[in-house]
C-alpha positions as CSV (number, residue, x, y, z in Angstrom):
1,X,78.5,90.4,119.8
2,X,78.7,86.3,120.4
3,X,77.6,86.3,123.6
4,X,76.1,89.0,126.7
5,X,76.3,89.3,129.7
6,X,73.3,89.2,132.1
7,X,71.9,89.7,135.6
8,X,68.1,88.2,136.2
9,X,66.5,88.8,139.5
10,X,62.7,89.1,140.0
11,X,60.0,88.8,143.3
12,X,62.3,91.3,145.5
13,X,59.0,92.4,147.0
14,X,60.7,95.4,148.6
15,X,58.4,97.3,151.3
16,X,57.1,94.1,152.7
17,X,55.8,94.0,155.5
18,X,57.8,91.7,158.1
19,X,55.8,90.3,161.1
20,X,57.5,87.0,162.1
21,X,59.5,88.3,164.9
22,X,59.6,91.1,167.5
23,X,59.5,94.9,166.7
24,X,63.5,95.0,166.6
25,X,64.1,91.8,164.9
26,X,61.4,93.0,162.5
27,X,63.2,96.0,161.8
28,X,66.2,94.4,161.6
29,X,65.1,92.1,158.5
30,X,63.0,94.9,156.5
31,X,66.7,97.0,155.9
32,X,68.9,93.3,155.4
33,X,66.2,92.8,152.7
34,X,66.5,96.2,151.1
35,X,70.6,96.0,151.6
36,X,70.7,92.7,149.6
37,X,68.7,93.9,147.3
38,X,70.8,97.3,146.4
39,X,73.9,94.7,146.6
40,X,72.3,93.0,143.7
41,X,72.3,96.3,142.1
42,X,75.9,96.8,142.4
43,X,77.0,93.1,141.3
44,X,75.3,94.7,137.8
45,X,78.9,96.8,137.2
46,X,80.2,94.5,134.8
47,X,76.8,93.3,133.2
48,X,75.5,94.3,129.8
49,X,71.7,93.7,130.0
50,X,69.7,93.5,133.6
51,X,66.2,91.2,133.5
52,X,63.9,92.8,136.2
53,X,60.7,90.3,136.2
54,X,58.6,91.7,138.1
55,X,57.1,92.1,141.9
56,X,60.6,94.2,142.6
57,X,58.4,96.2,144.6
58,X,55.7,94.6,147.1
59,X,52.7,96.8,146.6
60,X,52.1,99.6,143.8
61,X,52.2,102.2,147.1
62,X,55.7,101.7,147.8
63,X,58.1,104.0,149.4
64,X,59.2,106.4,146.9
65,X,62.5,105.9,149.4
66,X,62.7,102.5,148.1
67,X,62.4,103.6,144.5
68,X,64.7,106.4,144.6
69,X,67.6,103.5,146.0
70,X,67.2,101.8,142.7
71,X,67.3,104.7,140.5
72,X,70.3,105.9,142.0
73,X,72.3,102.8,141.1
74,X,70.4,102.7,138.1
75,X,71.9,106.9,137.0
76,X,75.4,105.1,138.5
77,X,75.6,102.0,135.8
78,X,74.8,104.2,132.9
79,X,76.0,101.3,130.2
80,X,74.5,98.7,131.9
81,X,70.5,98.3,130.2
82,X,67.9,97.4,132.7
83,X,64.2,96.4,131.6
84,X,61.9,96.0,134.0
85,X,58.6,93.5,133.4
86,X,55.8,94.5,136.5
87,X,54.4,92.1,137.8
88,X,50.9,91.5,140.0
89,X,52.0,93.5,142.8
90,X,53.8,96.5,141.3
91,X,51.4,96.6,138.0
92,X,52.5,99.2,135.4
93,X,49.9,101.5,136.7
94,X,50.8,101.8,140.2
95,X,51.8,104.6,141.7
96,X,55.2,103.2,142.4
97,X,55.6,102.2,138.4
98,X,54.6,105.9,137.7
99,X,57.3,107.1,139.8
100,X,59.9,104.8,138.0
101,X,59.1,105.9,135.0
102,X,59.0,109.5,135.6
103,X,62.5,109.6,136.7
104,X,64.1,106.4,136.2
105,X,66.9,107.3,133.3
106,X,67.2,106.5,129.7
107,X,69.0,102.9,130.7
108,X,65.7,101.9,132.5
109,X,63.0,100.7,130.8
110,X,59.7,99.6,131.8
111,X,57.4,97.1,129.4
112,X,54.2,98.4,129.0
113,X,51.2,96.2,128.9
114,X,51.5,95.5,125.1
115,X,53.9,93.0,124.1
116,X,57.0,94.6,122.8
117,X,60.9,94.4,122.4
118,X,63.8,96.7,122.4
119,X,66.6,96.2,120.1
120,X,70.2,97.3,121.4
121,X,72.0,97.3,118.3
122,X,75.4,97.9,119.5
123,X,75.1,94.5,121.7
124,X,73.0,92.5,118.8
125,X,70.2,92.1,121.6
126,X,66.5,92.3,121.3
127,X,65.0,92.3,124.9
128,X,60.9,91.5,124.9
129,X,58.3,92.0,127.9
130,X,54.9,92.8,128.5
131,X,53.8,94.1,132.5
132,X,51.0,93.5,134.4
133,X,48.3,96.6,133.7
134,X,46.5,95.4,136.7
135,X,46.7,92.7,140.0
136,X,45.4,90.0,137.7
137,X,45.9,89.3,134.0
138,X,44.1,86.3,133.0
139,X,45.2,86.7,129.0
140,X,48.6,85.5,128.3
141,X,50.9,88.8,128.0
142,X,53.1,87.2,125.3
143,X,51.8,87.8,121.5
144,X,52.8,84.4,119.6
145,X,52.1,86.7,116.5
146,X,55.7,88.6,117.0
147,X,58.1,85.9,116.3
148,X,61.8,86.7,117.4
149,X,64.6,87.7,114.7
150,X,67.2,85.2,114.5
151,X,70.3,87.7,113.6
152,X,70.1,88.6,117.5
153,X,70.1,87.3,120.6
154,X,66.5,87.1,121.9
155,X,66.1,87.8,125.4
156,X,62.4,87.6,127.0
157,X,61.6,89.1,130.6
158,X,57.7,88.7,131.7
159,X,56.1,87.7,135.0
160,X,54.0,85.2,134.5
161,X,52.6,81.3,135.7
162,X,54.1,78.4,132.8
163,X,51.0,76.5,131.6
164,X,50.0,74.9,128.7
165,X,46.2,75.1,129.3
166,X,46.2,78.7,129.0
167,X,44.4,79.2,132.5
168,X,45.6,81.0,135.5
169,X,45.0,84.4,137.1
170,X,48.8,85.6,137.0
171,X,49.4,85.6,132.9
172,X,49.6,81.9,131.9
173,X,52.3,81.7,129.2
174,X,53.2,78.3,127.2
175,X,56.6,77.0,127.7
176,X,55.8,75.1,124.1
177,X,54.9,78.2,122.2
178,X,57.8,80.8,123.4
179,X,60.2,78.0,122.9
180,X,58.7,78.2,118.9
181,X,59.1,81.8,118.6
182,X,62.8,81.5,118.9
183,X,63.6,82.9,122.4
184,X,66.9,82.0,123.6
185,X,66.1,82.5,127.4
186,X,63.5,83.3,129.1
187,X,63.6,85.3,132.6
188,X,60.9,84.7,134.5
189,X,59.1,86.0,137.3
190,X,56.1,85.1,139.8
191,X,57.6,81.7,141.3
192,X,59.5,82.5,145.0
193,X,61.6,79.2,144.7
194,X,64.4,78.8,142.3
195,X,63.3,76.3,139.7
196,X,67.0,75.3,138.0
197,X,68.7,76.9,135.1
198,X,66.1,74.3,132.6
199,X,66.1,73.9,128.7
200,X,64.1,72.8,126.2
201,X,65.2,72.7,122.3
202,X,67.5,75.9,122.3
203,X,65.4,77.9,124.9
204,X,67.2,78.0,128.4
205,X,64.4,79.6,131.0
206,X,64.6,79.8,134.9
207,X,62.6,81.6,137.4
208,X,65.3,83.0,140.4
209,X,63.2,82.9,143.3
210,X,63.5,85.3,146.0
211,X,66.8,87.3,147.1
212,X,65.5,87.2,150.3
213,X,63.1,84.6,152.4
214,X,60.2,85.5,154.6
215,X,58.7,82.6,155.7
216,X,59.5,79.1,156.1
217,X,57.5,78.8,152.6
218,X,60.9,79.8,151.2
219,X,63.3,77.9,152.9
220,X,66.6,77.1,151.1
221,X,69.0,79.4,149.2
222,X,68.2,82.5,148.0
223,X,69.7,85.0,144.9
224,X,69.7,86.0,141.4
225,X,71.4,84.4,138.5
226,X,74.6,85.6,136.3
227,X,76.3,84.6,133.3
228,X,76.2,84.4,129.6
229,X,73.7,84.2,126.6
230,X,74.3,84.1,123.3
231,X,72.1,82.7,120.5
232,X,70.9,78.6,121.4
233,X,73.1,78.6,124.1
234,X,72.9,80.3,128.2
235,X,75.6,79.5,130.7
236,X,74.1,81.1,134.2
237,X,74.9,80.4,137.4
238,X,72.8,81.2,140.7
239,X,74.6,83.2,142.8
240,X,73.7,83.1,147.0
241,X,73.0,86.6,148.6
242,X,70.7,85.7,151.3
243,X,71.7,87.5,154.5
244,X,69.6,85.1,156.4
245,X,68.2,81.1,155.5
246,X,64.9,79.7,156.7
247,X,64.8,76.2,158.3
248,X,62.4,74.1,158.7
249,X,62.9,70.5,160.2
250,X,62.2,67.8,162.7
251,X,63.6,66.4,165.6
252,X,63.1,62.2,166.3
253,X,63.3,63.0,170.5
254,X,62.8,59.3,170.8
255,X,66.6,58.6,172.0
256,X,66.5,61.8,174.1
257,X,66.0,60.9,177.8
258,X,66.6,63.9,179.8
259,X,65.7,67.7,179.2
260,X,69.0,68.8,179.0
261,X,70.3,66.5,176.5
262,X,67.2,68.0,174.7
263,X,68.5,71.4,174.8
264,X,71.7,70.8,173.8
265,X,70.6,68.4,170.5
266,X,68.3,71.7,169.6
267,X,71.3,73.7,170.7
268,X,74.1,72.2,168.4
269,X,71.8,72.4,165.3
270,X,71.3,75.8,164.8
271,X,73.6,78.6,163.6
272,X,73.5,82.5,165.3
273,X,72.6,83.8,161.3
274,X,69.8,82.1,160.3
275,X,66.0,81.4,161.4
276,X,64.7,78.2,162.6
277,X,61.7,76.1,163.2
278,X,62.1,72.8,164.5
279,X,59.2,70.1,165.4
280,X,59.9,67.6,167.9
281,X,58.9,64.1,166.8
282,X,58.6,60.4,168.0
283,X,58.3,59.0,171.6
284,X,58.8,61.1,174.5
285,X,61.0,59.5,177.2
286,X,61.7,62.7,179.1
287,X,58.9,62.2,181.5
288,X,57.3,65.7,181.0
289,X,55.6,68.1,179.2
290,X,58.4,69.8,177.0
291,X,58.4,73.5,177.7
292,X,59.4,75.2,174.1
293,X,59.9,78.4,175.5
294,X,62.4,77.1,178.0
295,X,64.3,75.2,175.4
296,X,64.1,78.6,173.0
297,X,66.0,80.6,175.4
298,X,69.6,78.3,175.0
299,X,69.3,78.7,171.1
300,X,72.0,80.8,170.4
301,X,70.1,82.1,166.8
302,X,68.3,85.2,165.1
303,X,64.9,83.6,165.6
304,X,64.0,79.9,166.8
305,X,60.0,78.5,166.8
306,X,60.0,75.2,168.4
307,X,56.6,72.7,168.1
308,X,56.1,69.9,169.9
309,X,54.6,66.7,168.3
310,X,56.0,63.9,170.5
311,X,53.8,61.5,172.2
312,X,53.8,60.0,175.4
313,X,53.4,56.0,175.2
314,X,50.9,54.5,178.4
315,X,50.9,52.0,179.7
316,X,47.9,50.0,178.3
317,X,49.7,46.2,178.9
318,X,48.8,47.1,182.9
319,X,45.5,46.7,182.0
320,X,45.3,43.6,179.7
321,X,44.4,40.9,182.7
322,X,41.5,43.7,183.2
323,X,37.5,41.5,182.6
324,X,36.1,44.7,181.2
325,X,35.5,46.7,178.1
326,X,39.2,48.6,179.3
327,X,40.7,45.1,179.1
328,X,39.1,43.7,176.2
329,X,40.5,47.5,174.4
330,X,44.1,47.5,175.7
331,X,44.9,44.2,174.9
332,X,43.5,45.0,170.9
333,X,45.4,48.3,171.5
334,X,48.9,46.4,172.9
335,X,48.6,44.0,170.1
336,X,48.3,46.2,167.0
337,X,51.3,48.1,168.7
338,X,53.7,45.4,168.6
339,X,54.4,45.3,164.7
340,X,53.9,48.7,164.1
341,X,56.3,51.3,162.7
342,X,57.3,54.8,164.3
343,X,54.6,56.7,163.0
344,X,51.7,53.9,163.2
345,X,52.5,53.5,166.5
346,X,52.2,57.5,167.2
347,X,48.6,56.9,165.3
348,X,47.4,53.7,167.7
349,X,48.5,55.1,171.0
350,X,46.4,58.8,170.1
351,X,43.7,56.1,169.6
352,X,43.8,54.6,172.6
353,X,44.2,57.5,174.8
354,X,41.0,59.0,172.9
355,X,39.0,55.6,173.3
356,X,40.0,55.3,177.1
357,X,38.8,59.0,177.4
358,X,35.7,57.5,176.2
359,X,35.3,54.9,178.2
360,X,36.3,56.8,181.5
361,X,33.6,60.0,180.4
362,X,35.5,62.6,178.7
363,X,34.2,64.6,177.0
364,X,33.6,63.7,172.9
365,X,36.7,61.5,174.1
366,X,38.9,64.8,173.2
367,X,42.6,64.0,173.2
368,X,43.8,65.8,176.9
């Protein structure tokens, strides 16, 4: 064949625990996980080769409920060739990995720890992979002794940490070095963040990220990529299937003056689907504390964590014409504020309030 059809996913982490949110909402996000995951499953209908690299599963105790989902669709798409590469949280000799392999079917296959490929002749396709044997591999998985065989496609699947000094805990593998042996792509694994479709020489590579965040350390899209490879060449495409986005931002409050105009600007930024964090910035002209909890409750959202890091400004020109120590320190205080930017200004006036806590006996002039 010319060209093949592919489906790369990897880091699923299915069996997570979820603890972000209360008990419902926490239930609520464990089965969207597993449901986007199995969707992923049956976008593989039309798709000649599946690239599993690794962490599908979360821990090598996962639920054989979990395992059995997948081996289901697997028995279901019985021309469709998966290859699964563990990775450092479902090593090859979990328990979970066991189960797979005892009763996944023919169409699944599951790299051992020895660097190896599988030729599908009918497709022209040689797939290579090497899995995790334990939670760490410190030795680079990939054997730059087994060079590919350029009268088919060359496909390689590992889990693994790109470096080119050979050191990390999660098999380091050299972008340099596969790119000699004459890989055409590279499906990668161990990186929660989708890095870009890249290419170097006639090597196309990617690491997909998540399907699904869970944590504002993965904020942004989430999926899987699709498309076609064939040999020097990969047009993929990443393909959205998060049920739910995280967001993390901030709010400049500086032009806000009243609480309710607050709550509405929080309000109108955030959607009923997705989960939120927002961190209130700048000068505070409302003229109280800013209760988060309050402002939470007229979020119309899945989940919304609000943090405030306004500040208040004082009034330290009242005591300029002051023939003290206070004086002599407000007037350097009022001076350095009056060419200072947002942020500078935020700095000075934390400064103050801790040096007149000082001066007035506070303790280790703490920041009240």
């Amino acid at each position: 064949m010319d060209k093949i059809r592919i489906l790369h996913t990897a880091d699923m982490h299915l069996g997570a625990s979820v603890s972000n949110f209360d008990y419902e909402k926490n239930n609520i996000r464990k089965i969207e996980i597993e449901q986007t995951a199995m969707l992923i499953f049956d976008k593989c209908t039309d798709v000649d080769v599946v690239l599993l690299a690794g962490d599908i599963f979360d821990s090598g105790n996962c639920s054989e409920r979990i395992a059995e989902m997948i081996i289901q669709k697997v028995c279901n798409l019985k021309n469709v060739h998966f290859f699964l590469a563990c990775g450092n949280h479902d090593p090859y000799n979990s328990t979970i990995i066991r189960y797979i392999r005892k009763n996944a079917p023919d169409n699944f296959h599951v790299f051992t720890p020895d660097f190896q490929y599988i030729t599908l002749e009918q497709l022209g396709v040689r797939v290579y992979g090497a899995s995790f044997e334990s939670n760490y591999c410190e030795k680079s998985l990939v054997d730059v002794k087994i060079p590919c065989d350029s009268e088919y496609i060359n496909l390689l699947c590992i889990h693994c940490e790109l470096t080119e000094n050979g050191k990390s805990i999660y098999n380091p593998v050299s972008l340099s070095k596969i790119e000699l042996l004459g890989f055409d792509y590279a499906a990668l694994g161990h990186v929660h963040s989708f890095s870009g479709i890249k290419r170097t020489g006639t090597l196309t590579y990617a690491y997909p990220g998540v399907h699904e965040p869970n944590g504002f350390d993965e904020c942004g899209k989430k999926g899987y990529l699709s498309g076609f490879v064939s040999k020097g060449f990969a047009d993929l495409t990443f393909i959205n299937c998060a049920k739910r986005e995280y967001v993390d931002d901030y709010i400049d409050i500086s032009d806000i003056i009243t609480l309710s105009s607050l709550v509405r600007a929080v309000s109108e930024k955030v959607t009923d689907a997705n989960i939120f964090r927002y961190t209130f910035t700048g000068l505070n002209r409302i003229g109280a504390d800013i209760n988060c909890d309050f402002i939470s409750s007229y979020a119309n959202c899945f989940y919304i964590s609000l943090v405030d890091a306004s500040y208040i400004e004082e009034d330290f020109a009242s005591l300029c014409d002051d023939i003290s120590l206070k004086g002599l320190c407000a007037r350097e205080i009022v001076n350095k504020l009056e060419n200072a930017g947002p942020d500078e200004k935020k700095n000075i006036l934390k400064a103050g309030r801790m040096l007149f806590n000082i001066l007035e006996g506070k303790e280790d002039g703490v920041d009240y």
